[in-house]
Structures are given as C-alpha cells and as structure tokens.
N, CA, C and O atoms as a CHARMM CRD file, in Angstrom:
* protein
*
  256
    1    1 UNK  N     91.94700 104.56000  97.50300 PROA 1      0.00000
    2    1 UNK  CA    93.23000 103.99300  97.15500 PROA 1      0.00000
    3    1 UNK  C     93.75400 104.70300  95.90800 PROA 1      0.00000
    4    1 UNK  O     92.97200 105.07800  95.03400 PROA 1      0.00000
    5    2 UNK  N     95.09900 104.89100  95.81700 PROA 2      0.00000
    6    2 UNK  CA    95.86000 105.24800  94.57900 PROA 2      0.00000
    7    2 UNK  C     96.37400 104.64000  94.23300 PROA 2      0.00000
    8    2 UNK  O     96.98700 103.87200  94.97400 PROA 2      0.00000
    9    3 UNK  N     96.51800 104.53500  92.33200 PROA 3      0.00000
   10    3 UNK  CA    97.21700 103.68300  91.74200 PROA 3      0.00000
   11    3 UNK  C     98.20100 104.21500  91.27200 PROA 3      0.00000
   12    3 UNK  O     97.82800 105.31000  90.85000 PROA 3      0.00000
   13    4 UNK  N     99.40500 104.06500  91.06900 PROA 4      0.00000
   14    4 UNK  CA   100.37700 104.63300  90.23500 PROA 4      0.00000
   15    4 UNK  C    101.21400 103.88400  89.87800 PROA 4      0.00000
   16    4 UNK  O    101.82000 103.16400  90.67200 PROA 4      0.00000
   17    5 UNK  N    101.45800 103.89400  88.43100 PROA 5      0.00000
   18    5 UNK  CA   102.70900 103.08700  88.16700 PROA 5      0.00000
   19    5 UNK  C    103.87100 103.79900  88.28100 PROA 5      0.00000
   20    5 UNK  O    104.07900 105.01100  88.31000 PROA 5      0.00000
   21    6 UNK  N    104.68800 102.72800  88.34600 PROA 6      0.00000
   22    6 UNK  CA   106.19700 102.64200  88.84700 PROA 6      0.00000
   23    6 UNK  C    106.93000 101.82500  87.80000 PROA 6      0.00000
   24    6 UNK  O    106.61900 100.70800  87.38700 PROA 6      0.00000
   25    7 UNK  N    108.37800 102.89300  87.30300 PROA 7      0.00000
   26    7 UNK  CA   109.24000 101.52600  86.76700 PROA 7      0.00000
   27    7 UNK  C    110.43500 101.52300  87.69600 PROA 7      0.00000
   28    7 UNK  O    110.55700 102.35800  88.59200 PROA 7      0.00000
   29    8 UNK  N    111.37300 100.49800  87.44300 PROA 8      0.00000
   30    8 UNK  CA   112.39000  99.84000  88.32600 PROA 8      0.00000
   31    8 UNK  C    112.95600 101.30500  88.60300 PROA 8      0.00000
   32    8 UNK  O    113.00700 102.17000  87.72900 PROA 8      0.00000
   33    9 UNK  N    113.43500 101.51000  90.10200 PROA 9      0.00000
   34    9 UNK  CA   114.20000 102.90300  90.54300 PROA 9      0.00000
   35    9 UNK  C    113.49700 104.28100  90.27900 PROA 9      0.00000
   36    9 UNK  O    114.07000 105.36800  90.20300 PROA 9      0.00000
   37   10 UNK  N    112.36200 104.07800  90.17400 PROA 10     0.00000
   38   10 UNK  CA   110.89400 105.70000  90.13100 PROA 10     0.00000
   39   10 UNK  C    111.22000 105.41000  91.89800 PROA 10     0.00000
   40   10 UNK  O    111.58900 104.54800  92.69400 PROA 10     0.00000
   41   11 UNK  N    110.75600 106.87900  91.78200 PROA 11     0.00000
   42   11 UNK  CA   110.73200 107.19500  93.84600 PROA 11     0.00000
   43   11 UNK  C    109.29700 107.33500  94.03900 PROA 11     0.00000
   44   11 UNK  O    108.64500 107.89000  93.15400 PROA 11     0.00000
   45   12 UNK  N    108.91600 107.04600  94.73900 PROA 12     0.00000
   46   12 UNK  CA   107.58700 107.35500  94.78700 PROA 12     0.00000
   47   12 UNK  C    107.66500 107.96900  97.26300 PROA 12     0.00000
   48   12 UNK  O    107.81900 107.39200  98.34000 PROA 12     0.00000
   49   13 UNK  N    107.40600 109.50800  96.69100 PROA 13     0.00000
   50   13 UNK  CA   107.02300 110.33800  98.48300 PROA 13     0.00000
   51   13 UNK  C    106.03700 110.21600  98.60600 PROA 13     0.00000
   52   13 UNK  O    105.15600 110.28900  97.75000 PROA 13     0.00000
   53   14 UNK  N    105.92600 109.93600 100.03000 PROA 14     0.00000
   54   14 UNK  CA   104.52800 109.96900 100.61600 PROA 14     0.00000
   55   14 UNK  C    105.00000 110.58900 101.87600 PROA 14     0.00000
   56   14 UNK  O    105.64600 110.12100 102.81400 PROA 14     0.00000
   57   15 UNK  N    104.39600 112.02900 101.59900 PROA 15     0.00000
   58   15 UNK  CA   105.01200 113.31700 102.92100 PROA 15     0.00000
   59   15 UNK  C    106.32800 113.62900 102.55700 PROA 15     0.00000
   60   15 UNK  O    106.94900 113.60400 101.49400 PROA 15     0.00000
   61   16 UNK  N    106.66800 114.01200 104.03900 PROA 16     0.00000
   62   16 UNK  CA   107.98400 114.41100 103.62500 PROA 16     0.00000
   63   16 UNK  C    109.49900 113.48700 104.05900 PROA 16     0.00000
   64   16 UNK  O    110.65100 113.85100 103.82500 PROA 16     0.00000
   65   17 UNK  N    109.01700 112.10500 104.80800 PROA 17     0.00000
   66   17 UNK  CA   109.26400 111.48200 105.61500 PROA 17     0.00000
   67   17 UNK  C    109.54300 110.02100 104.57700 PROA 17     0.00000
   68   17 UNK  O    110.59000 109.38500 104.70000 PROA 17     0.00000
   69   18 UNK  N    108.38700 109.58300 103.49800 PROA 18     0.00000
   70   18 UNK  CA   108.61400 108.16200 103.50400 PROA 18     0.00000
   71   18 UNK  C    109.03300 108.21900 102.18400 PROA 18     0.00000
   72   18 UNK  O    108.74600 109.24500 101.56800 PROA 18     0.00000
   73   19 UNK  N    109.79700 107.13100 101.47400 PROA 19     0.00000
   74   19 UNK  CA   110.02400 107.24000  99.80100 PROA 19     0.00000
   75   19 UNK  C    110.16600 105.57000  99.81400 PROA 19     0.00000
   76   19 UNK  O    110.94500 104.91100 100.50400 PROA 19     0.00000
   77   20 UNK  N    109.34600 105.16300  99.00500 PROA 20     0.00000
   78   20 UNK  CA   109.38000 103.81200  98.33000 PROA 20     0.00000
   79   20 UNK  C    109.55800 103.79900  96.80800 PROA 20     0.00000
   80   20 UNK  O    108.92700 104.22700  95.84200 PROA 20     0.00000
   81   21 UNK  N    110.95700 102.96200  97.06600 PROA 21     0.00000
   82   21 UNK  CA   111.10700 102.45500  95.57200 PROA 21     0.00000
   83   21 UNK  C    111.44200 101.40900  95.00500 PROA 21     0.00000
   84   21 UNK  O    112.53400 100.94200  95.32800 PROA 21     0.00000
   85   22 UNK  N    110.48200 100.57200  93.79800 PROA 22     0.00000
   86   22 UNK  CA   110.31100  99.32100  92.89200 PROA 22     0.00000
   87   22 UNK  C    112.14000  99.32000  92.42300 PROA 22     0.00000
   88   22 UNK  O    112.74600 100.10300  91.69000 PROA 22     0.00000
   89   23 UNK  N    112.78000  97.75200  93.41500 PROA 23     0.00000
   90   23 UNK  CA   114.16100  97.95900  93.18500 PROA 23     0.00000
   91   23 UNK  C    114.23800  96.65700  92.27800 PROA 23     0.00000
   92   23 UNK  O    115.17800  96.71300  91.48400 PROA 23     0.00000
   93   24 UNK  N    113.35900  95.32300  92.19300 PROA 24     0.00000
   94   24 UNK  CA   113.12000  94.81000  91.19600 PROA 24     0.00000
   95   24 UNK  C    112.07300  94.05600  91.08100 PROA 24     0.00000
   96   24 UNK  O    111.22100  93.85900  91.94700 PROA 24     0.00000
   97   25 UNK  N    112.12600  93.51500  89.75000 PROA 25     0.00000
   98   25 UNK  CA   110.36600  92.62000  89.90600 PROA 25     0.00000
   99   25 UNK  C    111.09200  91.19700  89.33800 PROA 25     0.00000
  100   25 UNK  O    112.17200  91.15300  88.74900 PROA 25     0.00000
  101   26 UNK  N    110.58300  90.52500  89.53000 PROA 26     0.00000
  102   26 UNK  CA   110.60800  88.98300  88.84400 PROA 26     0.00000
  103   26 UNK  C    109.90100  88.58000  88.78200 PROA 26     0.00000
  104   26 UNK  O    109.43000  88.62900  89.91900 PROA 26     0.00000
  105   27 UNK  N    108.76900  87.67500  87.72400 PROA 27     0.00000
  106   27 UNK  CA   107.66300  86.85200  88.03900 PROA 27     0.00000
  107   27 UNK  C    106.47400  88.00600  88.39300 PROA 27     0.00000
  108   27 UNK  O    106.11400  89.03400  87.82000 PROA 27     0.00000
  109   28 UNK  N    106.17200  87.51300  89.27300 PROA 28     0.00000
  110   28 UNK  CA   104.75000  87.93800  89.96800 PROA 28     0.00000
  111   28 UNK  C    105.15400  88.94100  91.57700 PROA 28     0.00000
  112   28 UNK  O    104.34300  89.52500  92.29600 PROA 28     0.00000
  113   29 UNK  N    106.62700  88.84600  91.74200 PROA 29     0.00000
  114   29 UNK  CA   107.10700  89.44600  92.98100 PROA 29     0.00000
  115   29 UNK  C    107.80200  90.63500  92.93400 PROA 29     0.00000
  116   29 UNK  O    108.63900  90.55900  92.03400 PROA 29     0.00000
  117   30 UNK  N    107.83800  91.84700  93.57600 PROA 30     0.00000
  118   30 UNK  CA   108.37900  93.11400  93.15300 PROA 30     0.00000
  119   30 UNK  C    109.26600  93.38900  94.47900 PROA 30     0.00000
  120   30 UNK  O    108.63500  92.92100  95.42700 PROA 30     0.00000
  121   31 UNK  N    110.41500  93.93300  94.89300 PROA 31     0.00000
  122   31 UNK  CA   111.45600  94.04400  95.58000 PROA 31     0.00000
  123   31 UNK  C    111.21000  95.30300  95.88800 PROA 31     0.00000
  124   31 UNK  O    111.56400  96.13800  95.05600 PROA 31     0.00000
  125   32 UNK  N    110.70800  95.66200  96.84000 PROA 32     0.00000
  126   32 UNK  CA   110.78800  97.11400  97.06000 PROA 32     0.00000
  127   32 UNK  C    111.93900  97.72100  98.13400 PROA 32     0.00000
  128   32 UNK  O    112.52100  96.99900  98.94400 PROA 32     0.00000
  129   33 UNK  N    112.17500  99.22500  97.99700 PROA 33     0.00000
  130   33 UNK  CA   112.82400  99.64500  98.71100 PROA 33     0.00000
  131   33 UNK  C    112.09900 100.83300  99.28000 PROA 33     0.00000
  132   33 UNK  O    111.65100 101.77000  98.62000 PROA 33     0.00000
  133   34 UNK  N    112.01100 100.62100 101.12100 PROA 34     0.00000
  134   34 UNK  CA   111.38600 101.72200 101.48700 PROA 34     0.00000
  135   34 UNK  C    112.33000 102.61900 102.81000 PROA 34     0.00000
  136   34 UNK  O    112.84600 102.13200 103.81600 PROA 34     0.00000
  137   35 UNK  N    112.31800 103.33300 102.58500 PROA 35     0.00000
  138   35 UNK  CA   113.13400 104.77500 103.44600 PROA 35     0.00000
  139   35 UNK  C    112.08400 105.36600 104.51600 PROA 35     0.00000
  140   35 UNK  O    111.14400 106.00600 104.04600 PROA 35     0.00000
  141   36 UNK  N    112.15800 105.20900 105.90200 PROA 36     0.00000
  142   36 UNK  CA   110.85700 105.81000 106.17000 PROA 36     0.00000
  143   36 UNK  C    112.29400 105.92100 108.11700 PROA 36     0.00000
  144   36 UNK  O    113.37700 105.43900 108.45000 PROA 36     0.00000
  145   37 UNK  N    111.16400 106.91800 108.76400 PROA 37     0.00000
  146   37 UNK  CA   112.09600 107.19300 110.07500 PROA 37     0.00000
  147   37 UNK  C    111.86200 106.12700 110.62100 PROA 37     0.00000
  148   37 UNK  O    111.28700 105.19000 110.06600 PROA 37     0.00000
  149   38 UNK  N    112.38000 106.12800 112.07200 PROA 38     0.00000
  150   38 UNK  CA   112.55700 104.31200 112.73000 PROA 38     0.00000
  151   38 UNK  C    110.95400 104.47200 113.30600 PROA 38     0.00000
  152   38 UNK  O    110.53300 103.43000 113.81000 PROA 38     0.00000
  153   39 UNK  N    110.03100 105.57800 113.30800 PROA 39     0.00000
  154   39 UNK  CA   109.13100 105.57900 114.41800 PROA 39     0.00000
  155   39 UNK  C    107.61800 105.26900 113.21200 PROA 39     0.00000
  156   39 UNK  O    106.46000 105.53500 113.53400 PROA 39     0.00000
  157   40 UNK  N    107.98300 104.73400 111.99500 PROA 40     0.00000
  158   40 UNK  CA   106.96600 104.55500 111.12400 PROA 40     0.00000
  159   40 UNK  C    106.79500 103.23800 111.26400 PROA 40     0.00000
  160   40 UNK  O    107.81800 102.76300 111.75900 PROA 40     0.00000
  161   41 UNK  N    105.69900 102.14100 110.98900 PROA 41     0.00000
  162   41 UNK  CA   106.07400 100.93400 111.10900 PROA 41     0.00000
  163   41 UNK  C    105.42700 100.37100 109.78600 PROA 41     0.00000
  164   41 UNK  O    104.36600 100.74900 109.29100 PROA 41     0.00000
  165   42 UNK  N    106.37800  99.27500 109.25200 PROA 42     0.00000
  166   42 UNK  CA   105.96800  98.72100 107.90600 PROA 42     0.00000
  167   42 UNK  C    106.09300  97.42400 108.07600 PROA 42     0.00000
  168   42 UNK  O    107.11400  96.84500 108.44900 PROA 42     0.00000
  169   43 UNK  N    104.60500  96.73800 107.68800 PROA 43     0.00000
  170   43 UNK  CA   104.54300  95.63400 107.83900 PROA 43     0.00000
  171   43 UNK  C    103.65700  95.41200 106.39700 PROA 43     0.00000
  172   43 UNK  O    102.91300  96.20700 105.82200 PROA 43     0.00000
  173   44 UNK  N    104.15700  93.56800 105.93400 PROA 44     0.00000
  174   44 UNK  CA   103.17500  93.17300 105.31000 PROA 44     0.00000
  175   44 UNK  C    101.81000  92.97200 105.75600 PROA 44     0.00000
  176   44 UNK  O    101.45100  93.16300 106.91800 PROA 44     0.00000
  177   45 UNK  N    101.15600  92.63600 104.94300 PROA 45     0.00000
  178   45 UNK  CA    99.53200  92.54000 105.18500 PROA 45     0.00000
  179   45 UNK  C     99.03400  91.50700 106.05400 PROA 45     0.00000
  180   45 UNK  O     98.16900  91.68000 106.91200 PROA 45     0.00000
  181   46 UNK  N     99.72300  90.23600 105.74700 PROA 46     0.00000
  182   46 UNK  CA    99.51700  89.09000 107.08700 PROA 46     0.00000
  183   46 UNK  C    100.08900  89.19400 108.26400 PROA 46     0.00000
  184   46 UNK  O     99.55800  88.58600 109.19300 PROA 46     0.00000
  185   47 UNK  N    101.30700  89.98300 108.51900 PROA 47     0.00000
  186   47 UNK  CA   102.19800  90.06000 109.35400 PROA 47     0.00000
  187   47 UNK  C    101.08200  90.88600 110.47700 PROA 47     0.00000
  188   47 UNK  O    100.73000  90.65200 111.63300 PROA 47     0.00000
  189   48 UNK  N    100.73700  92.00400 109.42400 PROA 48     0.00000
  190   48 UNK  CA    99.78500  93.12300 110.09100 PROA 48     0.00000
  191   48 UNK  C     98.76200  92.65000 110.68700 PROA 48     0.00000
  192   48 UNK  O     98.55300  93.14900 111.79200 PROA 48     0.00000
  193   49 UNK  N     98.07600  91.89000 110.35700 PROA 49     0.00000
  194   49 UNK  CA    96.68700  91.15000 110.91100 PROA 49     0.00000
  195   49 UNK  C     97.12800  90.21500 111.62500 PROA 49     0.00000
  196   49 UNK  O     96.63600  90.06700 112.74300 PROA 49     0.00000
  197   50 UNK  N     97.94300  89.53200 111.26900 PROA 50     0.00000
  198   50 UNK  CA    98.62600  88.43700 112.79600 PROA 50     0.00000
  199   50 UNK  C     98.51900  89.38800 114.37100 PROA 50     0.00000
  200   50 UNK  O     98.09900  89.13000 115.49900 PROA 50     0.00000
  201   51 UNK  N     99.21400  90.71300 113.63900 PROA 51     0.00000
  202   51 UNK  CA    99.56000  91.56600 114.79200 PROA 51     0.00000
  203   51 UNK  C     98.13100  92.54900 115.52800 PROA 51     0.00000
  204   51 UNK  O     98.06000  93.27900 116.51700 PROA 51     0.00000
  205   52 UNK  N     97.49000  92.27600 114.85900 PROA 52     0.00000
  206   52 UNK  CA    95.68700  92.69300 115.37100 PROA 52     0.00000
  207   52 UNK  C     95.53300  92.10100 115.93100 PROA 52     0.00000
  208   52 UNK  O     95.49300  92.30400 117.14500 PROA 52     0.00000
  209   53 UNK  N     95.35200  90.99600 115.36600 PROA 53     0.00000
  210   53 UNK  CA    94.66400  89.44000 116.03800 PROA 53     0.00000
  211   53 UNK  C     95.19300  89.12700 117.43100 PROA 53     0.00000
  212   53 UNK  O     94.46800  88.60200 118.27600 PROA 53     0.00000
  213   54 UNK  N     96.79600  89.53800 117.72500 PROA 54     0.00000
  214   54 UNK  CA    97.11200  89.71600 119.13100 PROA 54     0.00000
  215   54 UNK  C     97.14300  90.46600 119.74600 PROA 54     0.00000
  216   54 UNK  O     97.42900  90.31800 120.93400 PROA 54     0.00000
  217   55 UNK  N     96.90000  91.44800 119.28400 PROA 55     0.00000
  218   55 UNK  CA    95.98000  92.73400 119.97700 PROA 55     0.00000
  219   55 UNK  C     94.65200  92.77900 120.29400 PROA 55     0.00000
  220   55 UNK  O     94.25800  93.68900 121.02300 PROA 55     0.00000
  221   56 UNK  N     93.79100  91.84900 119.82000 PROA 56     0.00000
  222   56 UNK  CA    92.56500  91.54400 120.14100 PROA 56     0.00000
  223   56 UNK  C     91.68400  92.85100 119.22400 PROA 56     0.00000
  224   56 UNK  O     90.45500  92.90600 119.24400 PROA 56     0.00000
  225   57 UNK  N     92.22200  93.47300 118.74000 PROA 57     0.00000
  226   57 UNK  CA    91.57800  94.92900 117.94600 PROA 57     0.00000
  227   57 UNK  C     91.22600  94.25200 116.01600 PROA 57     0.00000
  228   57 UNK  O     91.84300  93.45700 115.30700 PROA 57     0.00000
  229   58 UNK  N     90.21200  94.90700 115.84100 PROA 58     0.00000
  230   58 UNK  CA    89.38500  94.66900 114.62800 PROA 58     0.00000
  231   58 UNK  C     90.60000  95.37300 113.47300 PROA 58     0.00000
  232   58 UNK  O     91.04900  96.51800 113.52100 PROA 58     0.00000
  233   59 UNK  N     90.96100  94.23200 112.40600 PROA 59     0.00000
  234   59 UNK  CA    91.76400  94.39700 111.39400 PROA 59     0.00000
  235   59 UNK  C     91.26200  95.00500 110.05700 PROA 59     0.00000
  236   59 UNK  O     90.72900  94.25700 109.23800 PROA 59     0.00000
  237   60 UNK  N     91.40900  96.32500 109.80000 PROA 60     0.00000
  238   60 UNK  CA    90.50100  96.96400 109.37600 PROA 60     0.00000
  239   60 UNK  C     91.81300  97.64600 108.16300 PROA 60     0.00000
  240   60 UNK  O     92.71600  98.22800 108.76400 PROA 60     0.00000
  241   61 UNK  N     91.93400  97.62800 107.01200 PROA 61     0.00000
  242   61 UNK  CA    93.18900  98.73900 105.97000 PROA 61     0.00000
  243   61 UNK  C     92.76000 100.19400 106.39400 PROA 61     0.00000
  244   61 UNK  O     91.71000 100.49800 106.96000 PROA 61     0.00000
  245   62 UNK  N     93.41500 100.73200 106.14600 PROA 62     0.00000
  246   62 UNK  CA    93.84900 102.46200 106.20200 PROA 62     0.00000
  247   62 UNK  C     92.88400 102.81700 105.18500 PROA 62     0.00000
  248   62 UNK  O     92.94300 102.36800 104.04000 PROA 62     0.00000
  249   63 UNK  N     91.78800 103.80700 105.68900 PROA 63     0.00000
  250   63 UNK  CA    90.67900 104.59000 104.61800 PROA 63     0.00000
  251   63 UNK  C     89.56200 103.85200 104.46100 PROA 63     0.00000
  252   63 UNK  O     88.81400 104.11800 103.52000 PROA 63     0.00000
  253   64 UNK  N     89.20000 102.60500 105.52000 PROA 64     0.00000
  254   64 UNK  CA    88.22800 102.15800 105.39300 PROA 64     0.00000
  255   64 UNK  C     86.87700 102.07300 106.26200 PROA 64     0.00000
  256   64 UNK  O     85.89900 101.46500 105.82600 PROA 64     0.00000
C-alpha cells in the first residue's frame, strides 16, 4: 500500500487513465473527486464486498 498525502485540489495519477482529487474534508469525511474512463469501476469498500458476496467469489483487496 501507498501513503501519500494530499491537500484540498492536489491531483493525485494513477496511469495514464485515472486522477483522484481531495475536493473537501469535514470532520472525519473527505469528498473526493475521481476522473477515471467509463470501463474502470469504483466502488466503496462495503459496496465492493456486498458485490463478492453475490458473486459467490472470495473478497480479497488489491495486492493481497
């Protein structure tokens, strides 16, 4: 895993394809903005494992 900080409106690429950027934070919650083609798929973390779980396939993060 990588850590990097970010302040409000830093771009942060990943390839040449995706750019996420910290559009605000409040509290404990951060607003992101992500740019990615329609054929990438972005999901939160429960959303993601909901979506295993009905796939019947082992819910496993990326690099593990």
């Amino acid at each position: 895993m990588k850590i990097i900080d970010l302040t409000i409106n830093d771009r942060l690429h990943i390839g040449d394809d995706v750019v996420i950027e910290p559009l605000k934070r409040s509290g404990g919650q951060v607003k992101l903005g992500i740019s990615a083609p329609l054929d990438v798929e972005i999901f939160r973390q429960e959303l993601y494992e909901h979506i295993q779980m009905l796939e019947g396939t082992e819910c496993q993060a990326p690099g593990q």
